[in-house]
C-alpha positions in Angstrom: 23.0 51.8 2.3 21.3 54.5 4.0 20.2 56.2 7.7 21.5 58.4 9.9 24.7 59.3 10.5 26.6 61.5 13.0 29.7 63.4 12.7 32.6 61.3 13.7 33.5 61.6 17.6 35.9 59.6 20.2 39.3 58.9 20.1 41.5 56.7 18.0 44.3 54.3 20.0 47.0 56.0 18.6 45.7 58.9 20.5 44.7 57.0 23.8 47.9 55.6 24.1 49.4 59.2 24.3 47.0 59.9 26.4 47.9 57.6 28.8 51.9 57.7 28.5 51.0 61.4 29.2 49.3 60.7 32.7 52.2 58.0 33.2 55.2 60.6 32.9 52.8 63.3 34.9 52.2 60.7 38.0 55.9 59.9 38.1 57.0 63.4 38.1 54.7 63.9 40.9 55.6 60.9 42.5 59.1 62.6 42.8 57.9 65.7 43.7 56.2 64.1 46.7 58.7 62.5 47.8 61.2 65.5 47.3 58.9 68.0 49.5 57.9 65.3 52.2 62.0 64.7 52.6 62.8 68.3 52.4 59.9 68.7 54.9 61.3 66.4 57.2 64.5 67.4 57.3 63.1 71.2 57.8 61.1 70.1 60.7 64.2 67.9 62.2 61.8 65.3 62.5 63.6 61.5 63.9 63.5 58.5 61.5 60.5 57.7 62.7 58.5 61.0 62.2 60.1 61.2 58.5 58.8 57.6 58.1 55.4 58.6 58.6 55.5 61.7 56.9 56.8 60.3 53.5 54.4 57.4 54.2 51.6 60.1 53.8 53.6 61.0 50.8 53.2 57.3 49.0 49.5 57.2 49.8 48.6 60.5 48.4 50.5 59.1 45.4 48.6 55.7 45.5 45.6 57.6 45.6 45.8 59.2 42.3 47.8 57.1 40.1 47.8 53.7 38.6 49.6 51.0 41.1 53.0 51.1 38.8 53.6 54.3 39.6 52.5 54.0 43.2 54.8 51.0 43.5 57.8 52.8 42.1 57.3 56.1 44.5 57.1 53.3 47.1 60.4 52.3 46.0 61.9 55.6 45.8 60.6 56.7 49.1 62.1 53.6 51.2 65.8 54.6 49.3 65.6 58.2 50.2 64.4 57.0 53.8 67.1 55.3 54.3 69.6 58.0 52.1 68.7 61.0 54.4 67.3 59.8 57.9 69.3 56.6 58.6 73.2 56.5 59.6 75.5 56.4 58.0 73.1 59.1 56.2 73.5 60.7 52.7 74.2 57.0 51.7 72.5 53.7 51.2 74.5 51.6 53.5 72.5 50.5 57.0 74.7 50.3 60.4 72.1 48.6 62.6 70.2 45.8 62.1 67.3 47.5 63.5 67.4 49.4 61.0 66.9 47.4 57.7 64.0 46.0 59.8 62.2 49.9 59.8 63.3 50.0 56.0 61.3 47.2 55.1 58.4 47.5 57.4 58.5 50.9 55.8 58.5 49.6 52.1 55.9 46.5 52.2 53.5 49.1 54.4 53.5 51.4 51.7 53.5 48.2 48.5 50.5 46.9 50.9 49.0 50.4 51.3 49.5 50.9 47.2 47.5 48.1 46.3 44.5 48.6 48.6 44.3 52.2 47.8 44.3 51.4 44.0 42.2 48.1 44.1 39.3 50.5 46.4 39.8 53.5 43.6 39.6 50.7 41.1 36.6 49.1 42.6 35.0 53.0 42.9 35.9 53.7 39.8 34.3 50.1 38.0 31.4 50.9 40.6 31.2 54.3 38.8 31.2 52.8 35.2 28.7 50.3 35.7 26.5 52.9 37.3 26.9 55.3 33.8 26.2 51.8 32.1 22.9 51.3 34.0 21.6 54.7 33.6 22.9 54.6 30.1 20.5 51.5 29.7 17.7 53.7 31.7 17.8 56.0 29.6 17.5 53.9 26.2 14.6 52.3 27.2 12.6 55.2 28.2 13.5 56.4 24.9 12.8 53.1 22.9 9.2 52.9 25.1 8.4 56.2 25.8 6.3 56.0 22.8 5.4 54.7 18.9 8.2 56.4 16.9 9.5 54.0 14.6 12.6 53.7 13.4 14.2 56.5 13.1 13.5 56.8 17.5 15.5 53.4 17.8 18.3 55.0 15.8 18.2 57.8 17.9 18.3 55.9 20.9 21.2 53.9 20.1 23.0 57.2 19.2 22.4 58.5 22.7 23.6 55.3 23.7 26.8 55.2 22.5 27.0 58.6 23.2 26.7 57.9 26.9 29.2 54.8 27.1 32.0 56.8 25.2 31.6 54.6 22.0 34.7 56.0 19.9 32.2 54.9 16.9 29.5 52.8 15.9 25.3 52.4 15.2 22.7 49.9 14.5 22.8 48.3 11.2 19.6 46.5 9.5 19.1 43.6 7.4 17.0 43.7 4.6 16.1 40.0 2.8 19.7 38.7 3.7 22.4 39.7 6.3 24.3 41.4 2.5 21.0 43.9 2.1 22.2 46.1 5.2 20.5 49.5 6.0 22.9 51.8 8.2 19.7 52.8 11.0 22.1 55.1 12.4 26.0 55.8 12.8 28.4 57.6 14.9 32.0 58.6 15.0 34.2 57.3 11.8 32.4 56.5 8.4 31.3 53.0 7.8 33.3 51.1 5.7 33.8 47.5 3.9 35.1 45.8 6.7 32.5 46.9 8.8 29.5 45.5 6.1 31.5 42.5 6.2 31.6 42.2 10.2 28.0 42.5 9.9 27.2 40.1 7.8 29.4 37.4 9.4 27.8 38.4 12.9 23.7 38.3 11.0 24.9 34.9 9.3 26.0 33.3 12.7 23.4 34.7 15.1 26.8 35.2 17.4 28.6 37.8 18.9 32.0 38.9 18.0 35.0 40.9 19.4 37.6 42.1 17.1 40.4 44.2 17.8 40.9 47.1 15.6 42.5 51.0 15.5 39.6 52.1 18.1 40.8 49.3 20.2 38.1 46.9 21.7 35.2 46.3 19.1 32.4 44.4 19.7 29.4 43.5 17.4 26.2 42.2 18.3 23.1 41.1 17.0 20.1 42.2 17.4 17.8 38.6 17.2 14.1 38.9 16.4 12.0 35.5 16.8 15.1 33.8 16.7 16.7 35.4 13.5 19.4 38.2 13.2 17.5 41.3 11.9 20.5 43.7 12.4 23.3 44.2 14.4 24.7 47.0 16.9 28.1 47.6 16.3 30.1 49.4 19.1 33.7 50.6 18.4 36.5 51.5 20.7 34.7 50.6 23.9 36.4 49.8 27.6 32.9 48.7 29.5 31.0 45.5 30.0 29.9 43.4 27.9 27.1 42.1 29.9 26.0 45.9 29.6 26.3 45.6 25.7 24.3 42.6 25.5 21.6 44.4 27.5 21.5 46.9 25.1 20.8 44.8 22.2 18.1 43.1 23.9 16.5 46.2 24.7 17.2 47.1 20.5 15.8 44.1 19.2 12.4 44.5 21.6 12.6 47.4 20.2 12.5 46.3 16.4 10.2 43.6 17.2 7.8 46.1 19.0 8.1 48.2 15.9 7.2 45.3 13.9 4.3 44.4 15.9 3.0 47.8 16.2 3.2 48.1 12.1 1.5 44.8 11.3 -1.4 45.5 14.5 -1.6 49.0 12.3 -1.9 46.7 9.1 -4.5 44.2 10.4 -6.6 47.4 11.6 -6.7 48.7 8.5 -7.8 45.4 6.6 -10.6 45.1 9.4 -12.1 48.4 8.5 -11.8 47.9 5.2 -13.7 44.0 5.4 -16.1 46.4 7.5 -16.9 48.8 4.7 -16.7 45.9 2.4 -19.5 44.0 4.0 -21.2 47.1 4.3 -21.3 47.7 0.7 -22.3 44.2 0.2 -25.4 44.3 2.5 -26.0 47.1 0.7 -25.8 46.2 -2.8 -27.9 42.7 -1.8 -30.5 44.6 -0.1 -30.6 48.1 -2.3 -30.2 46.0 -5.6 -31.2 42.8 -5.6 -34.9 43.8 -4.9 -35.1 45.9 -8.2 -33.6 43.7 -10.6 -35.9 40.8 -9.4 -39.0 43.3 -10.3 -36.9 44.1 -14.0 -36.2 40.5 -14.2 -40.2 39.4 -14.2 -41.1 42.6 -15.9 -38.4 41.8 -19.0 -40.2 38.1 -19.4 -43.6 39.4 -19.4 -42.7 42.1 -21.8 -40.7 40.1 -24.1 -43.9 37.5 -24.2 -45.9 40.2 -25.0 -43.6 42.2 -27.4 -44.1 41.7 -31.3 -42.5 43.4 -34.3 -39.8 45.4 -34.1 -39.7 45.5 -30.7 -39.2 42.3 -29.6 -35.1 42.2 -30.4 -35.3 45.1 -28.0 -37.1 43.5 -25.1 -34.4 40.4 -25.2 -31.5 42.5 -25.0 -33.1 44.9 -22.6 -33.8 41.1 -20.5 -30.2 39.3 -21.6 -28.8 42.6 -19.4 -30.7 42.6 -16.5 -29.6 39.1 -16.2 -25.9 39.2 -17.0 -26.0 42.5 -14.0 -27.9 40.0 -12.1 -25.0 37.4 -12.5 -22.2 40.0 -12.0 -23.9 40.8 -8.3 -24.4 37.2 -7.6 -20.7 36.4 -8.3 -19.8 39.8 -6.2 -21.3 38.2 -3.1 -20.1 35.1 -3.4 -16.3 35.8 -3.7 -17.2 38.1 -1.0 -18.8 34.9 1.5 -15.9 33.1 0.4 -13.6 35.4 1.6 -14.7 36.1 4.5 -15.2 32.3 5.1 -19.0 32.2 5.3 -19.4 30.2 2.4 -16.6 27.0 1.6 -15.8 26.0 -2.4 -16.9 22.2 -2.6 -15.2 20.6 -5.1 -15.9 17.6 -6.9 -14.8 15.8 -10.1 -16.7 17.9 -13.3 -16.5 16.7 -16.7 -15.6 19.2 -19.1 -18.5 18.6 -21.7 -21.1 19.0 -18.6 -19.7 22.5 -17.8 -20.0 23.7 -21.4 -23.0 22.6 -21.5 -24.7 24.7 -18.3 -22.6 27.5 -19.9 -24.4 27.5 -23.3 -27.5 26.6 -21.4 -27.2 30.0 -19.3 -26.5 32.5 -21.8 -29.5 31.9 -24.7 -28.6 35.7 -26.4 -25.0 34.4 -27.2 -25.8 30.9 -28.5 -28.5 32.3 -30.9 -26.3 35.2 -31.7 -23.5 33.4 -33.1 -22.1 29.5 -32.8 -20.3 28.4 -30.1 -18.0 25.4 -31.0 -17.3 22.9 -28.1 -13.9 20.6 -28.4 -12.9 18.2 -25.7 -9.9 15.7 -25.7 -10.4 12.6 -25.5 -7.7 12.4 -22.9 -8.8 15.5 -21.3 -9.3 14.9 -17.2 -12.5 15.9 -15.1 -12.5 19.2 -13.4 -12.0 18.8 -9.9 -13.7 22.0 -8.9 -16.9 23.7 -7.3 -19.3 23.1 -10.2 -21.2 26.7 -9.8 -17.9 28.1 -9.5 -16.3 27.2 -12.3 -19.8 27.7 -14.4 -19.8 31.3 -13.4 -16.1 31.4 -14.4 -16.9 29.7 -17.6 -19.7 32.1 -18.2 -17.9 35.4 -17.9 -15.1 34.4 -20.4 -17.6 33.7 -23.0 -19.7 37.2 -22.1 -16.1 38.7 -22.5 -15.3 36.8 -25.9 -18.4 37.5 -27.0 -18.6 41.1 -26.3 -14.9 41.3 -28.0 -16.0 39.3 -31.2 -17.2 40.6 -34.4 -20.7 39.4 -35.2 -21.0 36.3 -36.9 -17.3 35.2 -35.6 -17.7 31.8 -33.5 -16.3 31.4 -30.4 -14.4 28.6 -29.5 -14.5 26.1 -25.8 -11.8 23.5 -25.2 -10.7 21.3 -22.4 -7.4 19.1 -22.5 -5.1 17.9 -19.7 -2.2 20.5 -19.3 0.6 20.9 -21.1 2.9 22.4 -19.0 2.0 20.5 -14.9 1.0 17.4 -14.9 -2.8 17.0 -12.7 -4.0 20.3 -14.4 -6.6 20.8 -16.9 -6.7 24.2 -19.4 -10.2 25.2 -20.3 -9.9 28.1 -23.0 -12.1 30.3 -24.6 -10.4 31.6 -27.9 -12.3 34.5 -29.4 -11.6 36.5 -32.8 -11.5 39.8 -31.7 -8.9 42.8 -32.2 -6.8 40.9 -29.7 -4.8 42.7 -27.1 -2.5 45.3 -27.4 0.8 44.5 -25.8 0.7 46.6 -23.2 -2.5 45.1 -21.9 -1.4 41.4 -22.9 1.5 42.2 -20.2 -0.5 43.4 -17.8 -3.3 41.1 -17.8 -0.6 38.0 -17.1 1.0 39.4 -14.8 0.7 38.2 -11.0 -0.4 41.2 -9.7 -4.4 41.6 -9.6 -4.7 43.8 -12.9 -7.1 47.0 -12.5 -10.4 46.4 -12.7 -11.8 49.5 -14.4 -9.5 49.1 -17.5 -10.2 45.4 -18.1 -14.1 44.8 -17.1 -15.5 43.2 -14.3 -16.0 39.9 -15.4 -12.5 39.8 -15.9 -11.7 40.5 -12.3 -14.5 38.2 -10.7 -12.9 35.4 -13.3 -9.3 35.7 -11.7 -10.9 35.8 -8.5 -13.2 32.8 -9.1 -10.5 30.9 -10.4 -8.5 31.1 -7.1 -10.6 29.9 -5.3 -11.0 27.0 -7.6 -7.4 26.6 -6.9 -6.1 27.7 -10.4 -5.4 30.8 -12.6 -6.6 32.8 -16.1 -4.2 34.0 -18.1 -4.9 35.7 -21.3 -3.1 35.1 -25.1 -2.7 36.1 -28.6 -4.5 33.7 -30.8 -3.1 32.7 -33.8 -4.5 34.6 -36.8 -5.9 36.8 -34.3 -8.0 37.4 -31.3 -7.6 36.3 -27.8 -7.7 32.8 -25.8 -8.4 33.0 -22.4 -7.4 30.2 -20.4 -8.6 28.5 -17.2 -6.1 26.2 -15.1 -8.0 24.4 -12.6 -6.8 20.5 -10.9 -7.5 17.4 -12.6 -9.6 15.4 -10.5 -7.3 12.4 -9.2 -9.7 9.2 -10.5 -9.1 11.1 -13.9 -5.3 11.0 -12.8 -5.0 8.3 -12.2 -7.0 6.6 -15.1 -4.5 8.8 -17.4 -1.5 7.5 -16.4 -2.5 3.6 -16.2 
């Protein structure tokens, strides 16, 4: 796990909760205080019952004010017993003479329980009126820094640190998934280190989609997720918070537009980038057709009137000189068609083939190689029909046999065979075995893998086979032959009348 991470801040509970026994005992010894100078001020002044009354009534409220409602309560309490201790006869002790009295000392004690409450439940409302205003500007701020512009990650991490920053997070950050809610990046991270129970939070909360409260050693800890197209992608995990939740939920909202914005703005980046490089592709296409195709045509009727005039020793010449202007012909042919079919100008039309017909066309095609050395042909009996574009899989066909040819010793024949697959039933293998050096296993390796191999190790027509062949629907792999050389193998669909005439 990686990202960024900030030194630890906030509080622990242990340390909030001496916090706020500190402001208890400190509001309770003013409380006392209060009451002691507004009695001693009284007293001073000679005020009557009633004038005290109102003077330690001032007292409570100034209390109330200030300090949570216990502690306005119990200065309510002890204000109404020194009332009544110092002002009212017998005075200097808590016995009442008139009736009239006890009425005054508890007017006097549910008007200042009554004034308590709504003093504390307006500073309470000022105070929740406060918060939620640092919560919406909080928010305010986050987005302007999640939209403000095209920073990627590392700007949402940011932004979440500010956040938590702002709300008085004790700890916490915005955590990633990667494959599964266990691959987890840390984005970003604040106050105490991550640890195992966090991970674990994460993944529950990534799992569920839902999210959770836990209580914990920073006190309230909430974790969210953060829900992209309707699955988790992360989570913001907020530690040792006292606001609203509504507020949190906000947050992650704004995170995961955030991530999906950043996806969006990656993949838009992506599909630019494949358009201009289809652009220069066609480009180069035009250009090749229109730059190239011209000149080989001319060396192409030039190379049969030569070779029809050519005698001696210089005939052998003239047909090789002619067998290459064709095959380079070939090569830009196939070029532009995987290039139409790519780009969905041109559509494979595939229809049952028998094997024996395609070898046929391919012998027919390549003259040089068939009179150079033999080409043996071997088809199963039980072998299925091709069900494949015929030209395709001809100019498949055509560039193995260039390739095994090319690799093979002179005299060496090359070998063609078609039989139903061994390995998926509906397929057909169509191999080329050659007698060549073979391949060296590096290259063996790295011509099966899945990967498209590189093109200027390995020859084109290896590269416009594998390509050929996917559009056919199937594959070319390569492999050792026994007592040497190579087989090259095509893996096309059966056609189903062939399946089906298999299996009755």
């Amino acid at each position: 796990m990686n990202g960024r991470v900030e030194p630890t801040r906030g509080t622990s509970s242990s340390t909030a909760t001496a916090r706020r026994r500190r402001e208890l005992l400190t509001g309770l010894a003013t409380a006392f205080a209060t009451i002691a100078v507004t009695t001693a001020s009284a007293a001073a002044l000679r005020l009557n019952a009633t004038g005290a009354g109102f003077l330690m009534l001032v007292g409570v409220l100034f209390i109330a004010s200030r300090y949570p409602l216990v502690v306005a309560t119990v200065a309510a309490v002890a204000a109404t017993l020194t009332y009544n201790f110092f002002f009212f006869s017998p005075k200097l002790t808590l016995a009442v003479d008139d009736p009239e009295n006890w009425i005054a000392l508890a007017t006097f004690l549910l008007t200042s329980l009554l004034a308590n409450r709504l003093l504390v439940r307006e500073r309470r409302q000022a105070e929740n009126a406060r918060v939620s205003r640092a919560e919406v500007e909080a928010l305010y701020e986050m987005s302007v820094d999640l939209l403000s512009g095209h920073g990627g990650s590392e700007r949402i991490g940011d932004a979440a640190l500010h956040y938590l920053r702002r709300i008085g997070a004790a700890s916490g950050g915005v955590i990633l998934f990667g494959a599964s809610p266990q691959h987890q990046q840390v984005l970003s991270w604040t106050g105490a280190g991550m640890t195992d129970e966090v991970e674990d939070i994460a993944a529950g909360v990534g799992r569920h989609g839902r999210a959770t409260e836990i209580a914990s050693r920073f006190g309230r800890d909430i974790c969210l997720p953060l829900a992209v197209a309707g699955r988790a992608k992360g989570v913001l995990m907020v530690r040792g918070f006292d606001g609203s939740g509504n507020a949190l939920e906000s947050a992650a909202n704004l995170l995961s537009f955030a991530i999906d914005r950043e996806h969006f703005l990656t993949e838009r980046a992506h599909v630019e980038a494949l358009r201009e490089s289809d652009e220069l592709k066609t480009s180069l296409l035009h250009a090749v057709s229109h730059d190239l195709k011209s000149p080989l045509t001319v060396l192409t009727v030039e190379s049969e009137a030569a070779e029809r005039k050519a005698a001696g020793d210089a005939a052998p010449h003239v047909r090789v000189i002619r067998d290459e202007v064709a095959r380079l012909n070939r090569r830009i042919n196939n070029l532009l068609s995987v290039a139409r079919f790519e780009a969905g100008v041109l559509t494979p039309s595939a229809e049952p083939t028998p094997a024996a017909d395609l070898f046929r066309a391919a012998r027919e095609s390549l003259p040089t190689i068939t009179t150079a050395r033999t080409i043996r042909v071997t088809v199963d009996d039980d072998a299925p029909d091709l069900l494949v574009d015929p030209s395709i899989a001809l100019e498949i066909v055509v560039n193995l046999i260039e390739n095994a040819h090319r690799a093979s010793p002179a005299g060496e024949a090359i070998d063609l065979s078609a039989s139903a697959s061994l390995e998926v039933e509906g397929r057909v293998w169509i191999e080329v075995r050659d007698r060549g050096v073979g391949l060296p296993p590096e290259q063996e390796r790295a011509l099966r893998i899945v990967q498209p191999p590189d093109a200027t190790s390995r020859g084109l027509g290896i590269e416009l086979a594998r390509s050929l062949a996917v559009l056919s629907g199937g594959s070319v792999e390569w492999f050792p032959r026994n007592g040497g050389g190579t087989t090259a193998r095509l893996d096309v669909p059966a056609a189903p009348m062939a399946i089906a005439a298999g299996t009755s």
